[in-house]
C-alpha positions in Angstrom: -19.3 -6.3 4.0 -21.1 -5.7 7.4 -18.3 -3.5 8.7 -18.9 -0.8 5.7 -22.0 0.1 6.7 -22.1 -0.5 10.5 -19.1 0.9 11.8 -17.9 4.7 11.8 -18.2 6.0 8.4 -18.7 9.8 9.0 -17.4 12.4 11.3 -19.3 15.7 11.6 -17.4 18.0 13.2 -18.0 21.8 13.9 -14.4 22.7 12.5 -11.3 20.9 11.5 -9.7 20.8 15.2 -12.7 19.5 17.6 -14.0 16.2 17.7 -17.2 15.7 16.0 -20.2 12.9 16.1 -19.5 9.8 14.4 -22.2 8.1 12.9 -22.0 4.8 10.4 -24.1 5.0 7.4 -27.0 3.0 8.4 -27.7 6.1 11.1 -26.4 8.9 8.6 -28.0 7.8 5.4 -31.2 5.2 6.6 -32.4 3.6 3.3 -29.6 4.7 1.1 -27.6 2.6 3.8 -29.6 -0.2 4.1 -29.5 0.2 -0.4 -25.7 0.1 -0.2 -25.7 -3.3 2.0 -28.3 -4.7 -0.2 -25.9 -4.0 -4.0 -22.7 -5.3 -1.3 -25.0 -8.7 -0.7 -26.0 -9.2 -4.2 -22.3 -8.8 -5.3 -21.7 -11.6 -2.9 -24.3 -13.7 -4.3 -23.0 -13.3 -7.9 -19.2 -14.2 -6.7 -21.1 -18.2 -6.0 -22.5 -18.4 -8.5 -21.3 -20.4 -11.6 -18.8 -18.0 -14.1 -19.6 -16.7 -16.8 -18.4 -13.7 -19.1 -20.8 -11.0 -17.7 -20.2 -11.9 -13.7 -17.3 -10.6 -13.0 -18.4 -7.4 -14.6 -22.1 -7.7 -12.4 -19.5 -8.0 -8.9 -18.0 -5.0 -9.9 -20.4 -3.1 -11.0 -22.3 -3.5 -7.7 -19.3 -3.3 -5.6 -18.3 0.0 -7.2 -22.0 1.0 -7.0 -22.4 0.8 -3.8 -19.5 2.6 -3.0 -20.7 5.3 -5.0 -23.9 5.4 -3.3 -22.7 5.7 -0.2 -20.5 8.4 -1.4 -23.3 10.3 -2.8 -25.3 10.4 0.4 -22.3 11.3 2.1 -22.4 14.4 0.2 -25.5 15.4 0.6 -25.6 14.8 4.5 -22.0 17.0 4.6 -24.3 19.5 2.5 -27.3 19.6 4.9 -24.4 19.8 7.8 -22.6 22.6 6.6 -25.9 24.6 5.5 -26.6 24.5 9.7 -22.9 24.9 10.9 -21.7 27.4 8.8 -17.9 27.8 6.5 -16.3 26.1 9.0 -18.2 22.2 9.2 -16.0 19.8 8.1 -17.6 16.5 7.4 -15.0 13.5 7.0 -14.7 9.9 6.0 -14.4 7.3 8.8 -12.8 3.7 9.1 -15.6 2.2 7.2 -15.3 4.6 4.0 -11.5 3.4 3.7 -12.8 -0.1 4.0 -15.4 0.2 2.0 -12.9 1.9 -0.8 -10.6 -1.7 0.1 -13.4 -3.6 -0.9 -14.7 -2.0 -4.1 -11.0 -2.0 -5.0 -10.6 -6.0 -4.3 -13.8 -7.0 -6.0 -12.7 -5.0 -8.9 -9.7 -6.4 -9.6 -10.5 -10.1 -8.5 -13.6 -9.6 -11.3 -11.1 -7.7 -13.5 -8.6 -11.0 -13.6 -11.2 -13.7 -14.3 -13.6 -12.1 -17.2 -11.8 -12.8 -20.6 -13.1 -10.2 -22.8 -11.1 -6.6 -23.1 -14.2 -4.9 -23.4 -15.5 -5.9 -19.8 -12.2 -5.6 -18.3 -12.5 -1.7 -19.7 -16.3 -1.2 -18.0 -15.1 -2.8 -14.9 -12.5 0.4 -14.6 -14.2 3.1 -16.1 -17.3 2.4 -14.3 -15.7 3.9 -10.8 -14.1 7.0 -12.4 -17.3 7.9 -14.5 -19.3 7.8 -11.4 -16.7 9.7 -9.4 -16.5 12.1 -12.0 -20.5 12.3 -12.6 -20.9 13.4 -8.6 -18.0 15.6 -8.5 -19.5 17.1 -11.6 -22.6 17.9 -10.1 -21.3 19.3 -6.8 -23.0 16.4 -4.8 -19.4 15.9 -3.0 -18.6 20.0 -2.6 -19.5 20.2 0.9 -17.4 17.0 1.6 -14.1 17.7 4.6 -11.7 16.4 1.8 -13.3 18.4 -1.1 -13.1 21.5 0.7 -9.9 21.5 1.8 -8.7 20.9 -1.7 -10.1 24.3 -2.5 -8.6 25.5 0.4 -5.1 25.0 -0.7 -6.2 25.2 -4.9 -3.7 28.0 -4.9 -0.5 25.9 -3.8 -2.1 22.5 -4.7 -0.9 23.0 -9.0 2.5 24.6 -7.7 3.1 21.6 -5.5 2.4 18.7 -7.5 4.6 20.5 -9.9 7.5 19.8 -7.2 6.8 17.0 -6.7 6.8 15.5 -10.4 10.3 17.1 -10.6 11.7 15.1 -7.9 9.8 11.6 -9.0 10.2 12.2 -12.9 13.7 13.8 -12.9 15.4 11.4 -9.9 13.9 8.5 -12.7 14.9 10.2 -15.6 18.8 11.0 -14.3 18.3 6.9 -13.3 17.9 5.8 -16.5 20.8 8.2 -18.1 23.3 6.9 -15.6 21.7 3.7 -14.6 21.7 1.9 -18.1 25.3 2.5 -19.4 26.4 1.4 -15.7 24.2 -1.8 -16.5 25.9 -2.6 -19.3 29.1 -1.8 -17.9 28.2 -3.9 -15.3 26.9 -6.8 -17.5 30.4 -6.9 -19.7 32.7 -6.5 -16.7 32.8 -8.6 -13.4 35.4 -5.6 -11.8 33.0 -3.0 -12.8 29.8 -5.3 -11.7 31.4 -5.1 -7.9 32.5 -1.2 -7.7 29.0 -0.1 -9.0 26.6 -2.8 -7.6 28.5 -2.7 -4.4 28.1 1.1 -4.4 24.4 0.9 -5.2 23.7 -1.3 -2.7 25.6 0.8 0.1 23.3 3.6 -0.5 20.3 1.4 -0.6 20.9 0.6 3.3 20.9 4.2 4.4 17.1 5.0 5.6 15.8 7.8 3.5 15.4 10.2 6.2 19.0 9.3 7.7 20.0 9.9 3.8 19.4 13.1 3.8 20.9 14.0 6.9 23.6 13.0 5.1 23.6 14.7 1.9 22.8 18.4 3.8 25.8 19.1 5.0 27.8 17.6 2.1 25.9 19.6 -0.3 25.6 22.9 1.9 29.4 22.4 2.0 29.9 22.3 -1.9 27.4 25.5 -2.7 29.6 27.5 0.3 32.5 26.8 -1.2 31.3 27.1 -5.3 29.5 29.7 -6.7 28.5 28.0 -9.8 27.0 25.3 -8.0 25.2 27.3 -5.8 23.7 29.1 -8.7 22.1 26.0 -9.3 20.3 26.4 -5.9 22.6 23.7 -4.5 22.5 24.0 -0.7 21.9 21.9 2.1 18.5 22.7 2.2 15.8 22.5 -0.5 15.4 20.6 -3.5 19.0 19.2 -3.7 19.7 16.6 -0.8 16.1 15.2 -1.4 16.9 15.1 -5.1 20.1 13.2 -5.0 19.1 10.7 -2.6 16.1 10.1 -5.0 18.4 9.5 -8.1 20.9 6.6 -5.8 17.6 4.7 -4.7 16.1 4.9 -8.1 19.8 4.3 -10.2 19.5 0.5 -8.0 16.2 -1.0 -9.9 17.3 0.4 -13.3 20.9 -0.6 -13.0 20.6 -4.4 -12.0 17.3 -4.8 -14.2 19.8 -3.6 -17.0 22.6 -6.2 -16.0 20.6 -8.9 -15.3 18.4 -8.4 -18.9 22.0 -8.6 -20.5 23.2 -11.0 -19.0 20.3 -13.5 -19.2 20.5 -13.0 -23.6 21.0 -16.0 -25.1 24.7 -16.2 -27.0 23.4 -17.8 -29.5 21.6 -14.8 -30.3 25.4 -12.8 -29.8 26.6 -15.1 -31.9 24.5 -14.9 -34.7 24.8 -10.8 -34.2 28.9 -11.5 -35.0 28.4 -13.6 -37.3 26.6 -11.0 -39.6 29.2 -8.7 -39.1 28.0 -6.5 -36.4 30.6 -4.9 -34.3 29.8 -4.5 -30.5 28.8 -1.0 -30.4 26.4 -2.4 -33.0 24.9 -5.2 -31.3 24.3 -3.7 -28.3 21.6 -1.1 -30.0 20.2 -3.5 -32.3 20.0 -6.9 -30.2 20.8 -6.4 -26.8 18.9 -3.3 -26.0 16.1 -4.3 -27.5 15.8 -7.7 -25.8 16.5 -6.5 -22.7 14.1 -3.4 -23.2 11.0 -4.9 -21.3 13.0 -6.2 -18.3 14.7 -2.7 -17.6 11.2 -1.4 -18.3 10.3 -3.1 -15.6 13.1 -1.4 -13.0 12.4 2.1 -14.7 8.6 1.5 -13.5 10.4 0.8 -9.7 12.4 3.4 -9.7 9.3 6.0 -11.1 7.1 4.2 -8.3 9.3 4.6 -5.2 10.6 7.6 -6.6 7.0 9.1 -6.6 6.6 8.2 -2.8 9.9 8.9 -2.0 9.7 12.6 -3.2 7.4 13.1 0.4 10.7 13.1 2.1 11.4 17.5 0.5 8.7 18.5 3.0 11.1 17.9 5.7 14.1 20.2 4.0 11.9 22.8 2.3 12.2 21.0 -1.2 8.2 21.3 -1.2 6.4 18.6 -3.2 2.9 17.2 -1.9 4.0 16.1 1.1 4.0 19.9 2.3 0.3 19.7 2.2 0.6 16.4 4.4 2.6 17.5 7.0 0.6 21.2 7.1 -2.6 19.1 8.1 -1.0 17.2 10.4 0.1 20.2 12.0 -3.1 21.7 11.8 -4.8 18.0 13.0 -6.8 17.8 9.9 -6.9 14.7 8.1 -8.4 16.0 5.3 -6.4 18.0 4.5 -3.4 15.4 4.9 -5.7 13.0 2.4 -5.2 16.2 -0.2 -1.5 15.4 -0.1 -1.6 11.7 0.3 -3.9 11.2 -2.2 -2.5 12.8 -5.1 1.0 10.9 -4.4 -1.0 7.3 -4.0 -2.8 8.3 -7.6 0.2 9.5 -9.0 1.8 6.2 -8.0 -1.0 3.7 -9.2 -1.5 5.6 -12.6 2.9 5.3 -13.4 2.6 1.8 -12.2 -0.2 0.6 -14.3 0.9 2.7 -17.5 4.6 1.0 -17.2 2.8 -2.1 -16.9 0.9 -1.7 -19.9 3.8 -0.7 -21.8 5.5 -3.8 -20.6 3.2 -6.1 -21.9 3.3 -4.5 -25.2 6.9 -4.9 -25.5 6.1 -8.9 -24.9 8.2 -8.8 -21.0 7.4 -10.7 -18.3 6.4 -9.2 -14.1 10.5 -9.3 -14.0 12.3 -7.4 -11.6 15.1 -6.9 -9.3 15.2 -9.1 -6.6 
């Protein structure tokens, strides 16, 4: 608690390259610090005292408004900052922000697990976003580092995160075309089980960045030699060797959650399915599928998830994606402007995560996945 406010929580720095004044937010924001510590306490106090339905929704709320207060005073000491300094200020988050951010994220969930009703569950995470949206609505956070280098690179931001969903929604999609009818393949036949599962987890020991090493001179090989495929834009740079090692990590997760969701179906159930005269084409897309339909859920939501991060790895071959934007501001020693490309990838992550999840529990499956 003491550590968000005390230690260094922001940077003003003449530009992006030198290294500015660090200051926490007791000596940057004075009362509005000292306000901050004060909501942090309180939501400390509420955590011991005896539960009830409206607590865990007070420990949030606090948490999340102190965060925001902080936040808000950031903005309006980057503003004041970059009013004396000129285009070129950048004002940027410091250790304590991030743990700060930890913190309000923690108390969140920890509230968001114990209160029973939906309805507070629902405040506890909208309260966060409708604040965030409230200040960056107002432009209290325009004269923030992060802020402005996300207008900075507005022009290549859209075209980038377009990329990037290609390589994360497309290496899941072909996963789940080719990773489900190996499953079942797998599931009905112990040969088949070891030439794919043995395969898959061949290409799961490759590191990713040793993977594509790999795959650039294979697939630089194949567009040389074939015009069609290199009218795809197959070549051993670009979108393609980041692409296909994408689609073997994510085919893993969907192909054993599919086998093992098969496998575990009672035969009772089978039986009763043959007994009323269903053929196995039959029972397969009427009773196993359906069964099993939470617990491969649950390795399309790993595949979608590492598939997501993974896609970081077409910066390095001229695939762009997000992690362009990364890698440009470490170049340029600006970690704003590597939080514009990290953070979109971390969001991106959280919000397919918690969506799958949701669906999930809708279809009645369990947390399962492959182990």
């Amino acid at each position: 608690m003491l550590t968000t406010v005390m230690g260094p929580y922001l940077s003003f720095r003449p530009n992006r390259i030198v290294d500015g004044l660090s200051q926490t937010a007791l000596e940057a924001f004075g009362p509005l610090g000292w306000l901050a510590l004060a909501l942090w306490a309180l939501s400390a106090l509420v955590a011991l005292t005896r539960p009830r339905a409206w607590t865990g929704v007070a420990r949030a709320a606090l948490g999340s408004g102190a965060v925001l207060t902080l936040l808000a005073a950031a903005g309006a000491e980057a503003a004041s900052f970059a009013a004396v300094q000129g285009a070129a200020a950048r004002t940027s988050f410091g250790a304590s922000f991030y743990l700060a951010l930890l913190a309000a994220f923690l108390v969140s969930y920890s509230a968001s697990a114990e209160t029973p009703g939906r309805r507070g569950r629902t405040v506890i995470a909208l309260f966060p976003i409708i604040g965030l949206v409230a200040l960056t609505a107002t432009g209290a956070l325009a004269e923030l580092g992060i802020v402005r280098e996300w207008v900075l690179t507005r022009p290549t931001f859209v075209r980038e995160l377009r990329r990037h969903l290609f390589y994360a929604l497309g290496a899941t999609g072909g996963a789940i075309a080719l990773g489900i009818p190996m499953g079942v393949l797998s599931a009905r036949s112990r040969h088949a089980e070891t030439a794919i599962m043995g395969s898959l987890n061949l290409g799961q020991v490759f590191p990713a960045l040793a993977f594509v090493g790999i795959m650039m001179p294979i697939l630089g090989a194949l567009g040389d030699r074939f015009s069609a495929v290199k009218a795809l834009g197959i070549s051993g740079i670009g979108w393609a060797p980041v692409f296909v090692v994408l689609l073997v990590y994510a085919l893993f997760p969907v192909t054993r959650n599919t086998l093992v969701a098969i496998r575990q179906i009672d035969p009772a159930v089978l039986d009763t399915a043959r007994g009323m005269g269903m053929g196995r084409w039959r029972s397969l897309f009427e009773v196993e599928m359906p069964l099993a339909f939470p617990v491969v859920l649950a390795g399309v939501r790993i595949a979608l998830v590492q598939s997501t991060a993974g896609a970081i790895l077409a910066a390095f071959v001229g695939g762009g994606g997000l992690g362009t934007i990364m890698f440009f501001g470490l170049e340029q020693t600006s970690m704003d402007l590597v939080l514009v490309g990290v953070l979109p990838i971390v969001a991106l992550a959280l919000v397919f995560d918690a969506g799958l999840r949701v669906v999930e529990r809708m279809a009645g499956g369990s947390e399962e996945s492959y182990a």
